[in-house]
N, C-alpha and C positions, 0 to 999 in steps of 0.2 A: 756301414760298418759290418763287419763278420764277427763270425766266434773262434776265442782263442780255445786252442786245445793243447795238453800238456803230453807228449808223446812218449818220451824217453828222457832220463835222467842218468846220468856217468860219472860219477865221481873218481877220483884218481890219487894215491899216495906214493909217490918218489922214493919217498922217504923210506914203507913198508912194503912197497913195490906192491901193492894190493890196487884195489879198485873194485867198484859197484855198480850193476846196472840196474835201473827199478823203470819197470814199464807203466804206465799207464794209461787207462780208458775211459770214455765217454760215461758218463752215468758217478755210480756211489765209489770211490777207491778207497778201500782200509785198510789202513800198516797200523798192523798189531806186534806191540813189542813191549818188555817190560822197562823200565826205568835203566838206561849204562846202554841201551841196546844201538843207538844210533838213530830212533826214531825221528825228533827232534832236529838232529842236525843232515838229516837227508832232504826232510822238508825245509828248513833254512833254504837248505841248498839250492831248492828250486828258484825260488828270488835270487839270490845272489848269483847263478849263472844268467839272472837278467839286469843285474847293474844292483841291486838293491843290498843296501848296507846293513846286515843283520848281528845280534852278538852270538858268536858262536862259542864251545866250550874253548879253554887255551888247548886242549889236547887235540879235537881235529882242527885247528887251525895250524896247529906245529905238524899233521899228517898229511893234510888236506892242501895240497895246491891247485889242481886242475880241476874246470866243470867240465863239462858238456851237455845240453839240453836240445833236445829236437822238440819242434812243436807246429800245428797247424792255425795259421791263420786264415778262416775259409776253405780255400779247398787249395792252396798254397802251404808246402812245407818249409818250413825255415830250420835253421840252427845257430845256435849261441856256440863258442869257445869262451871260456874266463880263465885265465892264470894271473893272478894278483888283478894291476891295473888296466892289463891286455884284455879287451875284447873284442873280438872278431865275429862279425854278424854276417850269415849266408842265407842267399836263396837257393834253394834245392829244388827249382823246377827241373835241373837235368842233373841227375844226383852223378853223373859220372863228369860234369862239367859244373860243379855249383858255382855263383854268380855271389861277389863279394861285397854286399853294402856297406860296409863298415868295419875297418879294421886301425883301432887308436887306443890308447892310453887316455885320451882323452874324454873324459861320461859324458859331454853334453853333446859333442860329437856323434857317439854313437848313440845319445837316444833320441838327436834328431833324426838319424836314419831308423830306427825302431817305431817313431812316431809315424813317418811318411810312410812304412808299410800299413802303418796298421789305420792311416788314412785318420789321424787327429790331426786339430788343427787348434788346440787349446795354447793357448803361450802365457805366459810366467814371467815374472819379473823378482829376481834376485834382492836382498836385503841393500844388495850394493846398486841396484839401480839396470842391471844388464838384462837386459830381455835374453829368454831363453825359451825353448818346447818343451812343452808336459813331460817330467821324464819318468822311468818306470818305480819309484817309489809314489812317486805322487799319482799312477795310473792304479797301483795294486794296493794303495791301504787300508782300500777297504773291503779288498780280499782275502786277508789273512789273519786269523788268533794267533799271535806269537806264545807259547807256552809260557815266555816269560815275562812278558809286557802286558802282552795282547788279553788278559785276563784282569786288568786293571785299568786299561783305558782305551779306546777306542778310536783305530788308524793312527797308532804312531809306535808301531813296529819297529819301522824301519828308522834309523839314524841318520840319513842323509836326506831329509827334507826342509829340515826349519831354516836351512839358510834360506829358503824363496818364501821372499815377501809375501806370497798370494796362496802359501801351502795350503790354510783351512779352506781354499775355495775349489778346491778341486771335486768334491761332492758334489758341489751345486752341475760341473759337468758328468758326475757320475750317474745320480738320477734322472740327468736328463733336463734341469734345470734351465742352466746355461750349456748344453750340451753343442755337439756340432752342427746343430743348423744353426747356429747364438754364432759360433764362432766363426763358422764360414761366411756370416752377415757380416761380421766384424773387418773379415778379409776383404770382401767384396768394397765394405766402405773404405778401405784403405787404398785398394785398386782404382776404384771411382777418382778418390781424392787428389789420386798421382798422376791421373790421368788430366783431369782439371787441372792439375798443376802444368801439365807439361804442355797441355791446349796454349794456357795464359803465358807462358815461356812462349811459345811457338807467334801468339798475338802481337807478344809485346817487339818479338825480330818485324814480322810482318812493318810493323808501324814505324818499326825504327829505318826498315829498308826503304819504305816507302818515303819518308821523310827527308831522308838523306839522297835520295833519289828528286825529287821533285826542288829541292836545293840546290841542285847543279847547275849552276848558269852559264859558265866558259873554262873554258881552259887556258893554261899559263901561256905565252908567248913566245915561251922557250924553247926551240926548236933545234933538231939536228940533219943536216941536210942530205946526209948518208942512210937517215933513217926512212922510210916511206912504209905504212901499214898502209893494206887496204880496207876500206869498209866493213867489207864482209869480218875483216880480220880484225879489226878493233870492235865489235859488235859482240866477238866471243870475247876480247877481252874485259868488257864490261860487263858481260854474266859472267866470269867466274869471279873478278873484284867482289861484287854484288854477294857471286857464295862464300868467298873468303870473311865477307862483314861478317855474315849470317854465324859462321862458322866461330871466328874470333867472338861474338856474344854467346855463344851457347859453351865453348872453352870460360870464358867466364865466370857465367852461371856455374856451371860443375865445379869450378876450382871452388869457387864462395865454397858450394855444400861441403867439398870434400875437406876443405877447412875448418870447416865447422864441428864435420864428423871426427876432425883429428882433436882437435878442441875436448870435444866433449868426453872423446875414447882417454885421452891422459887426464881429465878429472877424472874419469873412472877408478884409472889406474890409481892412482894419488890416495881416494880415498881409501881405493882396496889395500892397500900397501900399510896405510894408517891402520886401518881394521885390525891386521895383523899383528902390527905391532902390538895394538891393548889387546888381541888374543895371546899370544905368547908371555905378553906378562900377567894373565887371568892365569896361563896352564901352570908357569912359573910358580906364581903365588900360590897355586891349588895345592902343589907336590909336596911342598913344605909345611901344610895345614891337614887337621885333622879330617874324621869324616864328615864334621860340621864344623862351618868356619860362618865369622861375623865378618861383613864387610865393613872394610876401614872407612868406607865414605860414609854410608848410611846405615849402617847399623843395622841391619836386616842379616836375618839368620838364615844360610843357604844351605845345603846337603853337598857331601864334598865326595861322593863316593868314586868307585873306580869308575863306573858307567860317568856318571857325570865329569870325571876327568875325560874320558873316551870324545865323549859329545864337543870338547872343546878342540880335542886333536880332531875332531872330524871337521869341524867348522874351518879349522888355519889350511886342512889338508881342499877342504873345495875352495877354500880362497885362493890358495896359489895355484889350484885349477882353472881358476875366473883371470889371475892373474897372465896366466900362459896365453889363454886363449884372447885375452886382450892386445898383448903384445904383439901376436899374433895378426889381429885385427889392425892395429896402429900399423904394420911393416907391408900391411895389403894398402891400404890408405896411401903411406906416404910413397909406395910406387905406381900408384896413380896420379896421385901429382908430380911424380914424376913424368911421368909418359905423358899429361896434359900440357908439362913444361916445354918436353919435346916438340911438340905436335904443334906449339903456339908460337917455338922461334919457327917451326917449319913454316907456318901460314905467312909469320911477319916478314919472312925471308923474300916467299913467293908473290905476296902481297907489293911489295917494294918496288921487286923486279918489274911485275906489271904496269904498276903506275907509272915505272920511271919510262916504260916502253909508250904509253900513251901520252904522258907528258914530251917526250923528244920527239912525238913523231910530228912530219913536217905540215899533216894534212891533220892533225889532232883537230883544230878548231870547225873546219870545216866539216870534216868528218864525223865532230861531235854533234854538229848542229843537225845535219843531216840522221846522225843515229834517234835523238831525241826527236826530230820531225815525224819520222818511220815507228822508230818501236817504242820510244818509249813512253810516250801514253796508251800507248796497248799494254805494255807491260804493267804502269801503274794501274790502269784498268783492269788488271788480271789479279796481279796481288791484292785488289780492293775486293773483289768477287771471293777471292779465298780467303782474307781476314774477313768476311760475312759469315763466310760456310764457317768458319773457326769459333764465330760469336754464338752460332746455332748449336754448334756441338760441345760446348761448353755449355751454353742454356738446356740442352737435354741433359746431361749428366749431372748439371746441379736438380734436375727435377728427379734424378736417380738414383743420385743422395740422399734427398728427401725421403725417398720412398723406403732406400735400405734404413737410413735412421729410429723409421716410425717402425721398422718390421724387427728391428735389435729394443727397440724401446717393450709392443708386445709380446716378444718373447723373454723379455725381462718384468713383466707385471705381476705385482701382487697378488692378482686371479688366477694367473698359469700355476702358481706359486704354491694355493693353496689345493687345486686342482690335484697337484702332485704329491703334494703330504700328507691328503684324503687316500689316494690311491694306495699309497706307503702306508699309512696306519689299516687299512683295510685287512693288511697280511702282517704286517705286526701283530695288531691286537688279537688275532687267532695264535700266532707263535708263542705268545707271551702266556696266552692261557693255557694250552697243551703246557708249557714248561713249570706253570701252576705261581705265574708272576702277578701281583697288583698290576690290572690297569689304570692305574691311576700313580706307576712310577714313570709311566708313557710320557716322557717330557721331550719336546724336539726344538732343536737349536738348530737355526741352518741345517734343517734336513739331518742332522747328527745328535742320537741320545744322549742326554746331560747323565751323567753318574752322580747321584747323592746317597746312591744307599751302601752298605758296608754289610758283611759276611756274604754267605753263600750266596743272597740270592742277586748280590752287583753278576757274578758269571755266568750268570743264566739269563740278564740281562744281556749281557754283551753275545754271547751266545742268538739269543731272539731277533738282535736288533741286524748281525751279520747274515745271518739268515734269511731273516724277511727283506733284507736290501738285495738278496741273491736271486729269491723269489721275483721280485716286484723286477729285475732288470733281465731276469728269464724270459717271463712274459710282454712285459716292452717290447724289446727289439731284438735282433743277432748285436752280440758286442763283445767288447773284452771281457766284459763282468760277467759272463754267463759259467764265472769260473770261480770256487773259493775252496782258500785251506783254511784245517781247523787241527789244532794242535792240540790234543791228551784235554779235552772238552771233563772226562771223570775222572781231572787227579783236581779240582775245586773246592773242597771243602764237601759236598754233596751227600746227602743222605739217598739211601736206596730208592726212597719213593723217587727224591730226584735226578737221581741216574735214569731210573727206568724211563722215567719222561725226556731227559735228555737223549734218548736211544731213539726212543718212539720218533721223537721230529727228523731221525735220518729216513724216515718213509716219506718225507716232502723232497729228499735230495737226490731220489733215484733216477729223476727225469734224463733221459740222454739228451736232450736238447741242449742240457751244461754238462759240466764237469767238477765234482767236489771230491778234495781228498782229506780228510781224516787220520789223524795220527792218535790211536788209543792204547791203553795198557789192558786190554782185558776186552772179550767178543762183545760184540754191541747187540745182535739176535740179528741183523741184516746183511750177514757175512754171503748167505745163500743167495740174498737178492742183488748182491753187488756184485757191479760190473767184473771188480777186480778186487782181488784178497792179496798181502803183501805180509808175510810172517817174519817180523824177525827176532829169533830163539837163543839167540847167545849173547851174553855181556861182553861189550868191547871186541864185537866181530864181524861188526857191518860190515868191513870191508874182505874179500877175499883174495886168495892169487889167482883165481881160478882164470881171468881173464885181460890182467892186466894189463901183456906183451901187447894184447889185441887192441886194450882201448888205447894205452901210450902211441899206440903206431898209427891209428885213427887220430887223434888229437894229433899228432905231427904232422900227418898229411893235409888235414886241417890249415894248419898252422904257416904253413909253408907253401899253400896254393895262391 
């Protein structure tokens, strides 16, 4: 894995014809601005030009349509476009010819091409049941304070997560837990298995050839006396018969699967479609209820707010995302089976023909007997020697399996386990005291602090605990995480002593080996030592004309390659 680096940021208004560029660098980045200044939503913005679903105010959402982000993965420059659904993913190894990974309305599409640069190999499994790739809410939540969330609870910023079933377990790959050597075992035993599978396919032709072969005892008596093959020539007729079996079982085999796969993909559908329905009448029923409403089933008393209406439109809007992309799925499938369709009258066609040339020829019997005198216990002699080598190479792979098993089982053990949340409280428990926290509110859930305390010092919590996961994956390895934002850390409730302490711990964030940005209302004292200072001095004027022409015609060209 590399380090990501956040390069350039472009925001862009249609509407006001303005636009923004904010650079940034390696080390401490501070955007200093007062409250209306656009602080807040420039930093949004960095996630949401990488797919990530943020709330932003109604005013730059009604301004704001177009991103842009440049950024380095390693020693590799990339770029994102975002306008609403579109996003367009680029490699900028030849900036005058960039190379297009990803260009769809589609998110899971493009954050499988996002993952494969960035060389994860974590997979997820949707509420509905569809495997999917790590995608970038579930890679960043535990890089970001959202101003308005992110100070209450802990990676879940972002909106577009809880539909995947396995969302809290993405920390355990963040730490390093179940990280990518967990994962690529995972893949490896999947490769093993298919491979096993396709040895025991390959066995089961062998045996069926051999069989059906050592069964043949004469031929029909039916002759045509215009017909005469020679030896040599019905010799090759009965090796490609023999390929045609071979051929017609493994057409088989695939139809089974791909039947299955069709099977499986329209329960998919089915439920997904169902889902829907009782989401649309959850949003339904929400619109017409107060900001707390009682459910008619069970009586339980829910919170009905805008955000929580939001949460329910985001949910129908990835369903008929899952929906597309299934459908999608289902129409590759069933032109598969089509073209196996094809391919199986072609065999039975060619199959016919053959037989029917061996069965009328006039020296068939003789010629048969002679073929089977000649080749054909050499030939079962042969496919016997190769269904051996097939039994050997199966018995190594299961002994290979074995081996990946036991190496996913240790790097899943209770020991690696506490190994790691030893290492991780080591740079908590320091952060916590500098910020003048009990240690003894240190409570760790799956690698993730529990919240039970209330006023000031829960943010200084959350503060600690982002911090030290920043620290503790600085020093690990090169990775994505060697990256985190922090949103207006001193608009908290905070008394002076605790500001100053909350200032004090950006002298742990100046390392350039990461990358942290900070959005504050007021100088923190580490303006000097930071890489890069970002001021912005005017209410409601983040955006300028100064450059507009330029980026709109950048994002086009973009857009259009």
């Amino acid at each position: 894995m590399k380090r990501l680096l956040i390069k350039k940021l472009i925001v862009i208004s249609d509407v006001e014809k303005k636009s923004r560029e904010v650079y940034f660098s390696k080390g401490l980045n501070v955007v200093i601005g007062e409250n209306k200044t656009g602080k807040s939503s420039l930093i949004k913005s960095i996630f949401y030009a990488f797919g990530c679903e943020v709330f932003f105010e109604d005013i730059w959402k009604e301004l704001v349509q177009k991103y842009i982000i440049h950024f380095d993965y390693g020693d590799t420059s990339y770029c994102i476009i975002r306008e609403k659904k579109f996003i367009k993913f680029f490699n900028l190894h030849d900036v005058l010819s960039p190379e297009i990974l990803s260009e769809t309305e589609h998110f899971h599409d493009y954050s499988e091409a996002l993952m494969k640069e960035f060389e994860i190999n974590m997979d997820c499994l949707t509420s509905n049941g569809v495997e999917i790739t790590l995608t970038p809410p579930l890679l960043f939540r535990f890089q970001y304070i959202d101003q308005d969330l992110g100070w209450s609870k802990i990676g879940e910023s972002f909106t577009n997560i809880k539909y995947i079933k396995n969302w809290k377990d993405s920390i355990k790959y963040v730490v390093g837990y179940q990280g990518e050597e967990f994962y690529k075992e995972k893949q490896n035993l999947l490769i093993v298995r298919n491979i096993i599978q396709e040895y025991n396919v390959k066995l089961k032709n062998f045996n069926e050839l051999l069989k059906a072969i050592q069964m043949k005892s004469k031929l029909n008596d039916i002759y045509d006396e215009d017909s005469i093959i020679s030896i040599d020539e019905l010799k090759v007729l009965f090796l490609e018969l023999n390929e045609l079996e071979r051929k017609k079982i493994k057409i088989a085999g695939d139809t089974s699967q791909f039947n299955n796969d069709l099977y499986e993909k329209n329960l998919q559908l089915k439920t997904i479609k169902s889902y829907i329905k009782e989401l649309d009448k959850d949003h339904e029923f929400a619109l017409n209820q107060e900001d707390d409403i009682v459910c008619p089933t069970c009586g339980t008393l829910h919170r009905n707010t805008m955000f929580d209406r939001l949460e329910i439109v985001k949910d129908i809007q990835s369903a008929n995302e899952m929906v597309k992309q299934i459908r999608y799925e289902i129409k590759a499938i069933e032109s598969e089976l089509l073209q196996l369709r094809d391919v199986k009258i072609e065999i039975s066609q060619r199959y016919a023909a053959l037989k029917n040339q061996v069965d009328t020829s006039k020296e068939a019997a003789s010629i048969a007997n002679t073929y089977r005198n000649e080749g054909m216990q050499a030939f079962i002699l042969t496919g016997k020697i190769e269904r051996d080598q097939l039994i050997n190479l199966i018995g190594k792979e299961e002994r290979t399996k074995i081996q990946i098993e036991k190496n996913i089982k240790d790097l899943n053990s209770p020991k690696r386990k506490k190994q790691i949340v030893s290492a991780f409280k080591e740079i908590y428990e320091k952060v916590l005291s500098d910020l003048n926290v009990p240690l003894k509110t240190l409570k760790l859930k799956n690698f993730v602090q529990e919240l039970t305390k209330t006023g000031s010092e829960n943010p200084r919590i959350i503060y600690a605990y982002h911090v030290s996961l920043y620290l503790y994956n600085l020093n690990r390895q090169e990775s994505p995480f060697n990256f985190l934002v922090i949103d207006t850390p001193n608009q908290q409730g905070q008394d002076g002593k605790n500001l100053k302490n909350i200032d004090e711990v950006l002298g742990y964030l100046l390392d350039h080996r990461g990358q942290v940005i900070i959005g504050t209302e007021r100088e923190t004292g580490y303006e000097s030592q930071a890489s890069n200072v970002i001021y912005l001095l005017d209410v409601r004027k983040t955006l300028t004309e100064k450059d507009y022409n330029e980026h709109v015609k950048l994002f086009k060209t973009l857009e259009e390659l």
